[in-house]
C-alpha positions in Angstrom: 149.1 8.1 -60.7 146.2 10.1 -60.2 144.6 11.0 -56.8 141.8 8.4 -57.2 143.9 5.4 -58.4 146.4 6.5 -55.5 143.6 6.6 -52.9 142.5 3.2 -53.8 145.7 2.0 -53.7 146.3 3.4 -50.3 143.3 1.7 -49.3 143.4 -1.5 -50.4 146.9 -1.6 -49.1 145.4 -0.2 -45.7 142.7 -3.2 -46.0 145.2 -6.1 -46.3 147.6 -5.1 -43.1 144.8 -6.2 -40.9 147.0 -9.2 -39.9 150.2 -8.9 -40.5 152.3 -11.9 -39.2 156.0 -12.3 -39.3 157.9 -15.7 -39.5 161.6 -14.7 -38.9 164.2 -17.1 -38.5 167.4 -16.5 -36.2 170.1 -18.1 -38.2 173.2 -15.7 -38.1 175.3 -14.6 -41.6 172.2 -16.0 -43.4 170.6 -13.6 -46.3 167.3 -12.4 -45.2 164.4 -13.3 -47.5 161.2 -11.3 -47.3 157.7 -12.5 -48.5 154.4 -11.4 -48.3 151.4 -13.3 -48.8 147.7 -12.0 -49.6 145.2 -14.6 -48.7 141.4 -14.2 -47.1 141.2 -14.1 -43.6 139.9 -17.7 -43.2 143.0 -19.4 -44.2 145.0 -17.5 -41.8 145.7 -20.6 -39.2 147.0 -22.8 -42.1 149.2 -20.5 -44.0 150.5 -19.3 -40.4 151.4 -23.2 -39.7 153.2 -23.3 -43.2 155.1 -20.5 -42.8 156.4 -21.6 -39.7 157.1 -24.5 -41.1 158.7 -23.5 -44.3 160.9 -21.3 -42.3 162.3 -24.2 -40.4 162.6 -26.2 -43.2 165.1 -23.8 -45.1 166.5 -22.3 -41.8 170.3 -23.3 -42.9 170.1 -21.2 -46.3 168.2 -17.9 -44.9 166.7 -15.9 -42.5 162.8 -15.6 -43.5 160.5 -12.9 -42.8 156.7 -13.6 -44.3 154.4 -11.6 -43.6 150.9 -12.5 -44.0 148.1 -10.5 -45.4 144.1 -10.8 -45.8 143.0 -10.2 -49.4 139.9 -11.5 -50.2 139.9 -13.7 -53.6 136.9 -11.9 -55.5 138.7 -8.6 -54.7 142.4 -9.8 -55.6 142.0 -9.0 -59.2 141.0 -5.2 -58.7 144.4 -5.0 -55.7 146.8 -6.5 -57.9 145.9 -3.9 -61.3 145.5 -1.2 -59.6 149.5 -1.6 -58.6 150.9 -4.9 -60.0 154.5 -4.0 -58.8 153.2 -4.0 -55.4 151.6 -6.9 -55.2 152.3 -9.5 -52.4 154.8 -12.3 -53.5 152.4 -14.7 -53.6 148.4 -13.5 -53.5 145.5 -16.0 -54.0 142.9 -15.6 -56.4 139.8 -17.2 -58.9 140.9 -19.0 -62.1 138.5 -16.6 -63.5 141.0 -14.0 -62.9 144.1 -15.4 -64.3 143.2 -14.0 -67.9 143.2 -10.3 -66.6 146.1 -10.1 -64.3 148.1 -12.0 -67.0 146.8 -9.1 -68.8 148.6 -6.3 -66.8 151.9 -8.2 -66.2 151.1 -9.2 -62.7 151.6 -13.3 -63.0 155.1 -14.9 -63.0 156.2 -17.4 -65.5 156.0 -20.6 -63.0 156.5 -23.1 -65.7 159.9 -24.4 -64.2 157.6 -26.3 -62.1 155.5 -27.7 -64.6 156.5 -31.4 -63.9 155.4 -30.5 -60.1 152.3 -29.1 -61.0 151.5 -32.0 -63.2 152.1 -34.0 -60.7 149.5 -33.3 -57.9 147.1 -32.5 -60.2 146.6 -35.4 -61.3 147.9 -34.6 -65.4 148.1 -31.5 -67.8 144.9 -32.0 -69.3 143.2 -32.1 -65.4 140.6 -29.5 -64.6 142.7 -28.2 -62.1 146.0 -27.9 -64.6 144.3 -26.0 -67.3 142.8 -23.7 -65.1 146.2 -22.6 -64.7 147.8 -22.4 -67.9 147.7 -20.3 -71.2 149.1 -22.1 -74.2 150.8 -24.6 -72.1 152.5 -22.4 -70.2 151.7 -22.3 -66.2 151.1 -18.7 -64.2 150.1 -20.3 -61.3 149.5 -23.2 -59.2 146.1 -25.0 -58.4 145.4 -24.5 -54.5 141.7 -25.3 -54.1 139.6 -27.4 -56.1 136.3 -26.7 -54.6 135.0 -24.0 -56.7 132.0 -26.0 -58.2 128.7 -26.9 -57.4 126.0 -29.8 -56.9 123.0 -31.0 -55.1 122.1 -31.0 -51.3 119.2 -32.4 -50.2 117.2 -33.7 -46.6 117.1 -37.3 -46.9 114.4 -37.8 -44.9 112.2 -36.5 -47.6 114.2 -38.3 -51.2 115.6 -41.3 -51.7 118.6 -42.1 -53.4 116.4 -42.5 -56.4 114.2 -39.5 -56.3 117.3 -36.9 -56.5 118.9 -38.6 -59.6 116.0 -37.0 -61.6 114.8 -33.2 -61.7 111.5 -33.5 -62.5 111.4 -36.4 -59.0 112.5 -33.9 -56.7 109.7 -30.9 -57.8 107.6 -33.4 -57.6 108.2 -34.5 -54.3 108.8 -31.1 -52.9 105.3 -29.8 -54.4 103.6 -32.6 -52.4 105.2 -31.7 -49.4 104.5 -28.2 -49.6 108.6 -27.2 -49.8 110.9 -26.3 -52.9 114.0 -27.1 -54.6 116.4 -24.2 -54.7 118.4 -22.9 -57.3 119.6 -19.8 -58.8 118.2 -18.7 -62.0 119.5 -15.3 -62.0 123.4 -16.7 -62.3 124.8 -17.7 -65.6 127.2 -19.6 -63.3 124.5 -22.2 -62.6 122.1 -21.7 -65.6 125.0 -22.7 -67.7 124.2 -26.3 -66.2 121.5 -26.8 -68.5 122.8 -25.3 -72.0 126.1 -26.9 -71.6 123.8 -30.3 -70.5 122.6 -30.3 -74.0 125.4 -30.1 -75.3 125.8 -26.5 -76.2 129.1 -24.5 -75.4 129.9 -20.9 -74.7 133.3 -20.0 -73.7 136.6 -17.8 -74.7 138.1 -17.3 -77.8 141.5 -17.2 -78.5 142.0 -13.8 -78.4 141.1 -13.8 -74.6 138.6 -10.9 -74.7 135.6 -12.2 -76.3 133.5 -15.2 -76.4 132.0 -17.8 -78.6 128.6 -19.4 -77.9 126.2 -21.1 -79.1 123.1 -20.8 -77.0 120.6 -20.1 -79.4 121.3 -22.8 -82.0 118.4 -23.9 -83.6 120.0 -26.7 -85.9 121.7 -29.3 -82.6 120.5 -32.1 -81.7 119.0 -30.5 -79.1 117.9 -26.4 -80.0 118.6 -23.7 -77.8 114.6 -23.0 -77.4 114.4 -26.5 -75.9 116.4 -25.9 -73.2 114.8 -22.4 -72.8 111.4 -23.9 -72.6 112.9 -26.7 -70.3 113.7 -23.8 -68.0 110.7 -22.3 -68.1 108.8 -25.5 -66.8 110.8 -25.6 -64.3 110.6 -22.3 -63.2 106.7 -22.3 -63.5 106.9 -25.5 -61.3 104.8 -24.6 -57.3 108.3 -26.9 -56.2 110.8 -24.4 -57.6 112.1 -21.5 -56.1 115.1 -19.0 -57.6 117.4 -18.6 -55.0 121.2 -17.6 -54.8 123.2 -19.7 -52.5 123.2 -17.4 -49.1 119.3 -17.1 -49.5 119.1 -21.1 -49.9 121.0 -21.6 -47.0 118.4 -19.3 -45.1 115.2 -21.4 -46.7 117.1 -24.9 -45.6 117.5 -23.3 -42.6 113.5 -22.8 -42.0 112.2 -26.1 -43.7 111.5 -24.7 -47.0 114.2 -25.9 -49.4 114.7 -29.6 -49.0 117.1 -29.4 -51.9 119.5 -27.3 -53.6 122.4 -26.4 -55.5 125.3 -25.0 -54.0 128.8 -25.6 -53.3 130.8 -26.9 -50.9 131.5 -23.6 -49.0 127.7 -24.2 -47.3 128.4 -27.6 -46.8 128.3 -26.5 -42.5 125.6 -24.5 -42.8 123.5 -26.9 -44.8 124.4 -29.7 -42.6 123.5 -28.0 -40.0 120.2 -26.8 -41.3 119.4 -31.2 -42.7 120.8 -32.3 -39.5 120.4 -36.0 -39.6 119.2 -36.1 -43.3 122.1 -33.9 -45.0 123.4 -35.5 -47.8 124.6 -34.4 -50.8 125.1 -36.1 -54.7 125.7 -34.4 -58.2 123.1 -32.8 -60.2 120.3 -34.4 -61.4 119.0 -35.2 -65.3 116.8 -33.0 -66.6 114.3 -33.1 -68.9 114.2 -31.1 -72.8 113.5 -32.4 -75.7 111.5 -35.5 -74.8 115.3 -36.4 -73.5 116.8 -37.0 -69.7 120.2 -34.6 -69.9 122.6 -34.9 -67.3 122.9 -31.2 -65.4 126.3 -29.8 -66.3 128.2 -27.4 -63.9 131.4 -24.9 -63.8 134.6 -26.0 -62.5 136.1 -23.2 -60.4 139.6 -23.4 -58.6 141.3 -21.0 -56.8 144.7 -20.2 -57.8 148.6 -19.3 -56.2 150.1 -16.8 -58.1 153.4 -15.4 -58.0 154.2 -11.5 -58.4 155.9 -10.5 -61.9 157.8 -8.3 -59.4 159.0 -10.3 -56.7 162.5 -9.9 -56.1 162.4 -13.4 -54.5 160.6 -15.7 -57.1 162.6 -18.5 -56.4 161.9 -18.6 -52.7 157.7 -17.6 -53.6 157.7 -20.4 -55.8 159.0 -22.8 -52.9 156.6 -21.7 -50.4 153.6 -22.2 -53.1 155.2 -26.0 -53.8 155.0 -26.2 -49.3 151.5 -24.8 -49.9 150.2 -27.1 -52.4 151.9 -30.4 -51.3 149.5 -33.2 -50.0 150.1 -32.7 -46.4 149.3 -29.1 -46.0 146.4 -29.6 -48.4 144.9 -31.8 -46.2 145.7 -29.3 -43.4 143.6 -27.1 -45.1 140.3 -29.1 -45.9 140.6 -30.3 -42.0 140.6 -26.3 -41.1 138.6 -25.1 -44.0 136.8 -27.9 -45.6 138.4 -27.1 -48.8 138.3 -29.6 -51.7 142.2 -30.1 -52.0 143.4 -29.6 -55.9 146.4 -31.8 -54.6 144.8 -35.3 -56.2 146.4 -37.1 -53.5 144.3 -35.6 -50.3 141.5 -35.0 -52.7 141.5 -39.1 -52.8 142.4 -39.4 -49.2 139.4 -41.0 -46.7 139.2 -38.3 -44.8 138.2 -35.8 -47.6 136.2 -38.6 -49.5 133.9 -39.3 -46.2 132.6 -35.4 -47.1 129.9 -36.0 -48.8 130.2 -32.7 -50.1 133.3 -33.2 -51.2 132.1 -37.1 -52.4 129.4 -34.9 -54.3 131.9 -32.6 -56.1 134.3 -35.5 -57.1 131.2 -37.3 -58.8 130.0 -34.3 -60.4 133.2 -33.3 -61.5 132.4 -36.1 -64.6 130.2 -33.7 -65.9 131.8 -30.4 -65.2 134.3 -27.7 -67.4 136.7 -25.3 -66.3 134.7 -21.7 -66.3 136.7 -19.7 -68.9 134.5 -16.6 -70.4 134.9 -12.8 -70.4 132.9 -10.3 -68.6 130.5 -10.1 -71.5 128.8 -13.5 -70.3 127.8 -12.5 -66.8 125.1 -9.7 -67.6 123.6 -11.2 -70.3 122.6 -14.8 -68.8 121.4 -12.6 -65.2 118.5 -10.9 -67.7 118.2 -13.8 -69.5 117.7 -15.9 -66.0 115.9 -13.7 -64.3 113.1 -13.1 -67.1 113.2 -17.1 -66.8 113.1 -17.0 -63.1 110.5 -14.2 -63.7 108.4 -17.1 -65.5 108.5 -14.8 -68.6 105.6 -12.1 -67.6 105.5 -10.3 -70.4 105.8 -13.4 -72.8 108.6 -12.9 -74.7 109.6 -14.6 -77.6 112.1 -17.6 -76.3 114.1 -17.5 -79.9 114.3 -13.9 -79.3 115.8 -13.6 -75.7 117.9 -16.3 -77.0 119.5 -14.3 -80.0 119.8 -11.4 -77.7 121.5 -13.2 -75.2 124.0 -15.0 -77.1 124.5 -12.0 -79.4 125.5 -10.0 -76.4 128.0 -12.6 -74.9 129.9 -12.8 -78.1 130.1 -8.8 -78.3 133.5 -7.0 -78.1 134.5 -5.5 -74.3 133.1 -1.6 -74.7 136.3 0.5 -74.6 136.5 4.0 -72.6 
């Protein structure tokens, strides 16, 4: 390894023993078992609770010692490469990931618990499920289901009415002098109106490039509608291009009445509404003369266990304790985490959220994100020279072809 892989390796390991915490049980003649979990800071109280608990649970067959880690999900990808044989035993990252790390070797084979998997999430052709499988085979389990996004809005200002439609709430936030927030600049949430129309961009079989179909101009409805759909939207005095931090900050101040986010801001948003929060799914849309329901990415983060754990069996029980209803009800109580367990997600006290009520109605209309790097660059230029209103009046059919030509290009190579 050379001195720069090892430095970052050093450091990331550095980075992740910011709270250690060891669960040992005292049981005498007992084998010890070891585990180490990587998990973001926030969910430290709950996975503490479980480990405590799982230790007592199994406290006649061995003496455990987990140790707790923080590793942030984004950033879970890049730790586990750079050194996949010293990964935790059980590290928590974004379905986006899976793809890569199965890549380098770093996922276990968790298909033994298929049935189990199944089971809480609610079928093998669930969101959740597939997010988690290759070819019907299962490197990880579902933890979180939360990872998707809809509308907030200030009551006081909309009726139920007003935010089923797009084209309602700019109106409505024009007239009162406030905007409707949403990023343009994300192919994460721009994909909400191609995908709306009914055109598809995702991964191809051979897991490194993508297909898409963005600039068709033979569907029912063409690429260059949905382009120019955009654009009125964007040249609308009720629109604003925001990501979701800097929407928070404009509901915060009165500007944004509504918004798309996810449930992660559900707080801060409800702080910001107060008495009018509420939250639905996306509104229709208008292109082509038609009303198009708003599409949206289903995200979920993941459990996966380490290729190189030498205690699989045991990391594979402790993700079951994780993921069962009870402890993922824990979780949305500490965290406000939409549970990927279908049995708390359907529990009343997850479905009086309504930013969890929000995701579950959306979730109709919304696909498991699965595309390679290649898609994010492309859609920010594309989004942003939307976002931009198109100031130097570019050809629509043109930005379209370059767009989709450069998702579906090959991965550069070194």
């Amino acid at each position: 390894m050379n001195l720069k892989k090892l430095s970052k390796v050093i450091a990331a390991a550095t980075a992740m023993a910011l709270i250690p915490l060891s669960f040992c049980g005292c049981t005498k003649k007992l084998p010890d078992i070891k585990l180490s979990v990587w998990t973001p800071i926030e969910n430290r109280e709950v996975f503490e609770a479980v480990a405590q608990k799982f230790s007592e649970k199994y406290a006649d067959e061995a003496n455990f010692i987990i140790t707790i880690s923080e590793e942030k999900e984004v950033s879970c990808k890049e730790t586990v490469m750079s050194s996949p044989e010293n990964a935790a035993d059980l590290f928590i990252f974004a379905d986006d990931q899976l793809d890569d790390l199965l890549g380098c070797g770093a996922l276990y084979d968790v298909s033994a618990d298929a049935d189990y998997i199944n089971g809480y999430c609610g079928g093998a052709e669930s969101g959740a499920a597939l997010s988690a499988a290759r070819n019907g085979t299962y490197y990880a389990y579902p933890f979180t289901a939360g990872n998707g996004y809809f509308l907030y809005y200030n009551s006081f200002y909309f009726s139920d009415r007003d935010v089923a439609d797009l084209d309602s709430i700019l109106d409505i936030c024009e007239k009162n002098g406030k905007h409707f927030a949403m990023d343009f600049g994300s192919g994460w949430y721009i994909y909400s109106f191609f995908k709306g129309a009914g055109l598809n961009v995702g991964l191809n079989p051979d897991g490194v490039t993508n297909y898409c179909d963005w600039n068709s101009t033979d569907a029912p409805v063409k690429g260059i509608d949905v382009a120019e759909a955009m654009l009125k939207i964007a040249c609308h005095p009720g629109f604003s291009s925001l990501d979701s931090d800097n929407f928070v900050e404009a509901a915060k101040s009165g500007d944004a009445i509504a918004g798309v986010s996810g449930a992660w801001n559900a707080e801060k948003i409800a702080d910001a509404y107060g008495d009018g929060y509420a939250a639905v799914k996306l509104p229709t849309y208008t292109a082509a003369g038609q009303k198009l329901q708003m599409a949206s990415f289903a995200g979920y983060k993941l459990i996966g266990i380490s290729a190189y754990s030498e205690n699989v069996e045991w990391a594979m029980k402790l993700a079951n304790e994780l993921t069962n209803e009870e402890n993922q009800l824990e979780l949305f109580r500490v965290r406000g985490e939409c549970p990927a367990n279908v049995k708390a997600a359907e529990s009343d006290i997850v479905m009086s959220s309504p930013a969890v009520k929000a995701f579950s109605e959306q979730s109709k209309y919304a696909y498991t994100q699965l595309v390679a790097d290649q898609y994010w660059n492309p859609t920010y230029i594309f989004g942003t020279t939307i976002a931009g209103q198109n100031a130097d009046n570019r050809d629509l059919q043109e930005l379209l072809d370059t767009m989709t030509e450069q998702i579906t290009a090959a991965p550069k190579t070194e």
